[in-house]
Structure formats: C-alpha cells, structure tokens
C-alpha positions as CSV (number, residue, x, y, z in Angstrom):
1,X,-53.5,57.9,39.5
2,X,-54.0,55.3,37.1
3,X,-51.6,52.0,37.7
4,X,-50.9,49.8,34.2
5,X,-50.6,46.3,35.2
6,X,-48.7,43.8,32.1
7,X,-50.3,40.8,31.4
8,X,-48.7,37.6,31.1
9,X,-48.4,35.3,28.7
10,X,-51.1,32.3,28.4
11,X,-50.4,28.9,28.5
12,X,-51.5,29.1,24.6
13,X,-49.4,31.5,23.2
14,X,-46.3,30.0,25.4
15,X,-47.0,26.6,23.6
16,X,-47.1,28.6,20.1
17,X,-44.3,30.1,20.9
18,X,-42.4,27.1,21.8
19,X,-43.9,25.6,19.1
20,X,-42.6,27.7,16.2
21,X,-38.9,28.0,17.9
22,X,-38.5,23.6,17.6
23,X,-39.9,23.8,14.2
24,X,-37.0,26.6,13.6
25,X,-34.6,24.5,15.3
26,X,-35.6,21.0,13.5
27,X,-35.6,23.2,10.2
28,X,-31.9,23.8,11.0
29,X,-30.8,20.7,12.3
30,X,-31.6,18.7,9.6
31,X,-30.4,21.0,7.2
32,X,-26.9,20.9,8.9
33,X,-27.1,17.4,8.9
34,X,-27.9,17.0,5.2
35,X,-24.8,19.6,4.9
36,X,-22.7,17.6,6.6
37,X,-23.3,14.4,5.0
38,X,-23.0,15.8,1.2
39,X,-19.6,17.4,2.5
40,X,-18.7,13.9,3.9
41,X,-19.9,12.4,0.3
42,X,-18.0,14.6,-1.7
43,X,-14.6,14.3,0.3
44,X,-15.5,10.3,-0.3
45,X,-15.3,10.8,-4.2
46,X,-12.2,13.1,-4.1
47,X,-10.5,10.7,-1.9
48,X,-9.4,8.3,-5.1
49,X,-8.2,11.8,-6.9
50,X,-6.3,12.8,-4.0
51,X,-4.8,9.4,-3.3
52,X,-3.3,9.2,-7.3
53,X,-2.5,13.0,-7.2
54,X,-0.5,13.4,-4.3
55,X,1.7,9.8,-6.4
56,X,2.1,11.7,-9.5
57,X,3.2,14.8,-7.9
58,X,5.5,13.3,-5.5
59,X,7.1,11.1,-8.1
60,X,7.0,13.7,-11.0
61,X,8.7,15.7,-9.0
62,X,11.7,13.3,-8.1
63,X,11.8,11.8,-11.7
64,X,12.3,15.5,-13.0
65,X,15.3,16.1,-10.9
66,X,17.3,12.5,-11.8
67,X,19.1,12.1,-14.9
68,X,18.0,11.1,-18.4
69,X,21.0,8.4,-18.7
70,X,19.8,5.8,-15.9
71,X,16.0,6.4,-16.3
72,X,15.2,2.4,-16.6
73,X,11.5,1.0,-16.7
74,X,10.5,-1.9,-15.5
75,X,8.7,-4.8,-16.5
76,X,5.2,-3.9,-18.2
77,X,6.3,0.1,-17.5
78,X,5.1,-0.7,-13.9
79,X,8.4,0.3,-12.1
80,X,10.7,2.7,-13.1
81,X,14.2,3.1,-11.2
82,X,16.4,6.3,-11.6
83,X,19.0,8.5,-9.8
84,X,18.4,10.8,-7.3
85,X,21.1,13.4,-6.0
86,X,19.4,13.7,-2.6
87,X,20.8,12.6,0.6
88,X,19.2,9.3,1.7
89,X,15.6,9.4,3.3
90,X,17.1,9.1,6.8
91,X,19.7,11.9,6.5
92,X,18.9,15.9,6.1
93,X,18.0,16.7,2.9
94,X,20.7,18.2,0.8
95,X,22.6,18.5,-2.8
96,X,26.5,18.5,-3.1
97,X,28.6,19.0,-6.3
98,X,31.4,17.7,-7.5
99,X,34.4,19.8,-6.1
100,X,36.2,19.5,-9.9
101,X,33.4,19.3,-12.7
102,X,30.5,21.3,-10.3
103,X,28.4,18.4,-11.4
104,X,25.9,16.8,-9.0
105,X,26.9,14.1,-7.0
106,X,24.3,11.5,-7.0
107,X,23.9,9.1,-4.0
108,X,20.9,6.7,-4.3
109,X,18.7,5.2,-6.7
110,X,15.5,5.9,-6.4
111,X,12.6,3.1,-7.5
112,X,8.8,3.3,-7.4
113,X,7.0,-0.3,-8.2
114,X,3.2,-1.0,-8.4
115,X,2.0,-4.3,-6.5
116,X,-0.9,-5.6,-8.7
117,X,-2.0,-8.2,-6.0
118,X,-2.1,-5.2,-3.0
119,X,-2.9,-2.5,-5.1
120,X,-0.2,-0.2,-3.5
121,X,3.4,2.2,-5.2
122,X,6.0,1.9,-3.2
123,X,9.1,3.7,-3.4
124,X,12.5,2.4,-2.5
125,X,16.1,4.1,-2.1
126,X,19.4,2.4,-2.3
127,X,22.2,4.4,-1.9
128,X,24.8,4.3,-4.3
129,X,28.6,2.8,-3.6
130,X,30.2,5.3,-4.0
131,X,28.5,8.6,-4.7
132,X,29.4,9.7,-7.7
133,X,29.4,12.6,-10.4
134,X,30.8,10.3,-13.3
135,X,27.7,8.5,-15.4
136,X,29.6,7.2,-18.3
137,X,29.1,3.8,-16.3
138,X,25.6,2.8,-14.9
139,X,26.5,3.4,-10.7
140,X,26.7,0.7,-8.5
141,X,24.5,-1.3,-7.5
142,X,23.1,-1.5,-10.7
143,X,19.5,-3.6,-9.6
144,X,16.6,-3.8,-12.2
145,X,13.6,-1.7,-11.3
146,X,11.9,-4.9,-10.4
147,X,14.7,-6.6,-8.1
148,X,14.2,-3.7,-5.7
149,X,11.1,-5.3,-3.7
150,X,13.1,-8.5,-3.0
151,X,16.1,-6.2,-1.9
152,X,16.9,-6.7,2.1
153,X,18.7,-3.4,2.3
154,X,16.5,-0.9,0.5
155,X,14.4,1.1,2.4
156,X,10.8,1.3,1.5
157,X,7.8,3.3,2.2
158,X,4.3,3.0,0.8
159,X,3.3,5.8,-1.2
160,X,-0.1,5.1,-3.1
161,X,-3.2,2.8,-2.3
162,X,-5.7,1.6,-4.1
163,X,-4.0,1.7,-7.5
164,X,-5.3,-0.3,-9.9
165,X,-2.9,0.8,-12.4
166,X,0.4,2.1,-12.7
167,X,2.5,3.0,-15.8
168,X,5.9,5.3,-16.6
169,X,6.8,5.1,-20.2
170,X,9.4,7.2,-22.0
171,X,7.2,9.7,-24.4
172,X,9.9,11.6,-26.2
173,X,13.8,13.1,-25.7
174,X,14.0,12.9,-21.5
175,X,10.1,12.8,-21.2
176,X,8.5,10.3,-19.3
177,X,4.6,9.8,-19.3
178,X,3.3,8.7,-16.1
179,X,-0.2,7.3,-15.5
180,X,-1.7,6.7,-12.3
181,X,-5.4,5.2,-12.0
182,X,-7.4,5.4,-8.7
183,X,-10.4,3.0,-7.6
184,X,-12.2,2.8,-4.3
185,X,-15.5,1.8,-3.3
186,X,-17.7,5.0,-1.9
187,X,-20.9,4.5,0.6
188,X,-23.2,6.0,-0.2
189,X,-25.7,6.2,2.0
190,X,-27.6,9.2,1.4
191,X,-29.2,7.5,-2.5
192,X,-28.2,3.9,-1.9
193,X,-27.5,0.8,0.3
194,X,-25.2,-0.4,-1.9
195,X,-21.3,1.3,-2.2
196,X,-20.4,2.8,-5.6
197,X,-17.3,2.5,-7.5
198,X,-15.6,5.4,-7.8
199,X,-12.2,5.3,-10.3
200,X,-9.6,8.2,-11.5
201,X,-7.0,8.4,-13.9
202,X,-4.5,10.9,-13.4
203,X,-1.7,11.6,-16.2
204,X,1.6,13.6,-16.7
205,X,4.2,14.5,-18.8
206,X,7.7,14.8,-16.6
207,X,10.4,16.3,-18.2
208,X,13.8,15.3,-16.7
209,X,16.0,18.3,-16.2
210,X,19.8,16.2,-16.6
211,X,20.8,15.8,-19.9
212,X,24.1,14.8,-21.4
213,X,25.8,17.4,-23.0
C-alpha cells in the first residue's frame, strides 16, 4: 500500500506568498485613499455652488409666492423686502383666505439683506399689524428693506455664507432677477500647499405669482 504524504510549504514560497498579498493590499490602500481624497476635493469645490444654490432656491421660492405690489428693493438691489402669506416662522405653516373676497391674507413681511462686511443673507420676518387681504395701502409696518437689520423685534436667521455678492433687481412685469455669487478658499492639498479660490455665480429669473387684477 502506497501512503502519499503532502508537503508543506517552505519558508520561501510562504515569504512570496506574503509578499504578493501586502503588495495587493498596499495597491488598494492607496488607491482608496487617493479615492477618497478626490471625493473630499470635489465636495470642497461644490461647496460654494451648494452654499448660493440652496439661497436662490429658498428665496426664489418665497419671492414667487408674495405679491407684485409691495416687492421693494433695497439700497444698491442688496435687500429686497416683500409679503409673505405664511404663518410666522415660529408658528405651523399654513395659508388662510379672506372669508369675503377668498383673497390671501398676508401676515408678515418677509426681508433678505446681504452684509458686505460678514459676507452672509439673512432673512428677517415681521409680522404684519393686522393681517390683511386689502393692498390698496402698503401694510403696516411699512420698514425699508434696509431698516430690518436694526429692527429689535424681527426675527432673523442666517441663510447664506460666504457671499460676496448679492443682487434682486426687477427684470420685467412681476419678474425679479436674482444674483447670488459664491467665494471660498479650497485646500488643496493633493497639487498645492497653498488654498485656491474657488467663486460661483448663480442667477434666476423669479416670476411672482400675485398680480393686481
């Protein structure tokens, strides 16, 4: 009877062995890591698009839904202030109508300013005393689009950074051009010690859906 005995592996080709597994296993560390670090790079650069998108959109869509009448820019076209028929930021959300005329019944102003020196939007509310569905008058309080940072009793919240620019200007019958430009220094580290400027303009046309009749 003849008895088959397996041989072991030598020291040498263990050490091959082990030898071509870390050379597969540095091979895909460092191409995770250079992976990584472009995706890291990239989300850096979209970071100024993302900042001045999300401001258009969020104001675009409030300056759609106000009313043509009371649309009122500010100094320079770098605050705008118009009427919003929302409930105020600290109550639930909802439209009412007027019980007669089934117009809305507006209840705040609404304001976004640009700060040059911090290079942030912010948007204040006031709410309107009384609500009302009548805009023959302007609503009180009527403030100018640039009285509503030095207000006590409006209620503020930062809405864009790092804006180096910030425009609304009326661009035709209840259009409104908005321009919104973006700047942040990126690192770079991957191609350069030193960070790179990175700056976006974003632009739209908002239509505002109110109109006198």
């Amino acid at each position: 009877m003849r008895i088959l005995v397996r041989r072991g592996f030598s020291i040498l080709e263990l050490m091959v062995g082990m030898s071509i597994v870390l050379l597969f296993l540095s091979i895909s560390y460092f191409t995770l890591a250079q992976g990584v670090r472009y995706v890291r790079e990239t989300d850096t650069y979209a970071f100024p698009q993302k900042e001045g998108a999300v401001l258009v959109r969020k104001l675009s869509e409030e300056l759609s839904n106000s009313h043509e009448r009371w649309v009122i820019p500010g100094l320079q076209a770098a605050s705008v202030r118009f009427l919003s028929a929302e409930n105020p930021d600290n109550q639930t959300t909802r439209l009412d109508f007027d019980a007669v005329t089934g117009r809305p019944l507006w209840k705040k102003w609404v304001c976004y300013a640009w700060n040059s020196i911090t290079k942030q939007v912010s948007r204040y509310e006031v709410p309107l005393a009384p609500t009302t569905a009548n805009l023959t008058n302007e609503p009180n309080p009527n403030y100018l689009p640039d009285v509503f940072p030095t207000l006590s009793n409006a209620r503020r919240r930062v809405v864009g950074r790092d804006i180096v620019d910030f425009k609304v200007v009326p661009s035709g019958t209840s259009q409104h051009t908005v321009t919104v430009t973006s700047e942040r220094l990126i690192p770079v580290a991957s191609r350069k010690t030193t960070p790179e400027r990175v700056r976006v303009t974003l632009r739209a046309t908002v239509v505002i859906l109110n109109q006198d009749l």
